[in-house]
RODO-2510 file (C-alpha; in nm, 4 decimals, decimal comma):
residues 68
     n   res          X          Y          Z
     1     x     8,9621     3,5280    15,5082
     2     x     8,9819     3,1227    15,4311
     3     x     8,8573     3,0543    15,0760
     4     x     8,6886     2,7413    15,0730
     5     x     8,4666     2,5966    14,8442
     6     x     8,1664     2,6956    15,0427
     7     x     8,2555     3,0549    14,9936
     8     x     8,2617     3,0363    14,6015
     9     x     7,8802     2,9209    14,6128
    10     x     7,7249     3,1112    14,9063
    11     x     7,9100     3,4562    14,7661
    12     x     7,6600     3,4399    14,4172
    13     x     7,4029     3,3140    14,6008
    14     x     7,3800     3,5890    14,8067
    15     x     7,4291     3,8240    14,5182
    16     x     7,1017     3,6483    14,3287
    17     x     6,9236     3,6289    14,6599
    18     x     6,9541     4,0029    14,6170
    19     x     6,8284     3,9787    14,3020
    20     x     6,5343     3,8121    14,4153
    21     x     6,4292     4,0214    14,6518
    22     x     6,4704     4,2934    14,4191
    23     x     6,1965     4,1624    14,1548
    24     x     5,9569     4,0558    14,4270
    25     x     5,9617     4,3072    14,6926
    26     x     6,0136     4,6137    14,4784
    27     x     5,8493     4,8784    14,7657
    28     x     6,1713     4,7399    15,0401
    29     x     6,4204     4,7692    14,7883
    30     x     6,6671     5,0660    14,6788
    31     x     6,7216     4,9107    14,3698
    32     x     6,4508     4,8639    14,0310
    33     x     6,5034     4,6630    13,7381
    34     x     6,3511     4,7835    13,3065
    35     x     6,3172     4,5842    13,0123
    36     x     6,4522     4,6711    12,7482
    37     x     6,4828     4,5774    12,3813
    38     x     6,8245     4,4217    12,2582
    39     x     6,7904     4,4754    11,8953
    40     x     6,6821     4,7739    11,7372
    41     x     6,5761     4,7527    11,3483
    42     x     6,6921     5,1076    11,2332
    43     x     6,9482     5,4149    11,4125
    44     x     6,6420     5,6100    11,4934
    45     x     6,4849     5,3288    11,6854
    46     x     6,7625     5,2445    11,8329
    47     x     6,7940     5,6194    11,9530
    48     x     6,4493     5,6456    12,0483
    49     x     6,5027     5,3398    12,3259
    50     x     6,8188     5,5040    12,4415
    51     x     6,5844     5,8558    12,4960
    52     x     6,3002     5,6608    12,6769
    53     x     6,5573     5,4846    12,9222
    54     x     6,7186     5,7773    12,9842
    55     x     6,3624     5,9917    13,0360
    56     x     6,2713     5,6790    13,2549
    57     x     6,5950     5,6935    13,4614
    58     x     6,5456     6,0892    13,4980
    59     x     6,2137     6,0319    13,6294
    60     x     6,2918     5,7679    13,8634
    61     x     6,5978     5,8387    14,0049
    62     x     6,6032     6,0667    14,3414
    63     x     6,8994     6,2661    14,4347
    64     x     6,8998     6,3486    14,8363
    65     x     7,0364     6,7046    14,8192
    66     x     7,1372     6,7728    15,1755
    67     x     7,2192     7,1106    15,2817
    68     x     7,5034     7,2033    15,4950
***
């Protein structure tokens, strides 16, 4: 494949066109997007986020369990 200039741009664009489309059409997309605190004032606080995200990720995720 040619690198060009025109590849470096269109190549993140495409990546935060994804992105996009992600935030705003959240019922056509595979993909979902939390909030979450960056600073945490004691250790239990800061363990109590990383409980909820992981409860939230538990509860959200799907696994496809196919049977063979």
């Amino acid at each position: 494949m040619k690198v060009t200039k025109v590849t470096k741009v269109y190549r993140p664009m495409r990546k935060f066109g994804n992105l996009i489309k992600d935030l705003f059409m959240p019922k056509q997309s595979n993909h979902f997007w939390i909030r979450v605190k960056e600073i945490a004032k004691t250790k239990e606080e800061k363990e109590d986020q990383i409980f909820s995200i992981i409860e939230l990720l538990n509860n959200r995720i799907d696994v496809d369990e196919i049977q063979e």
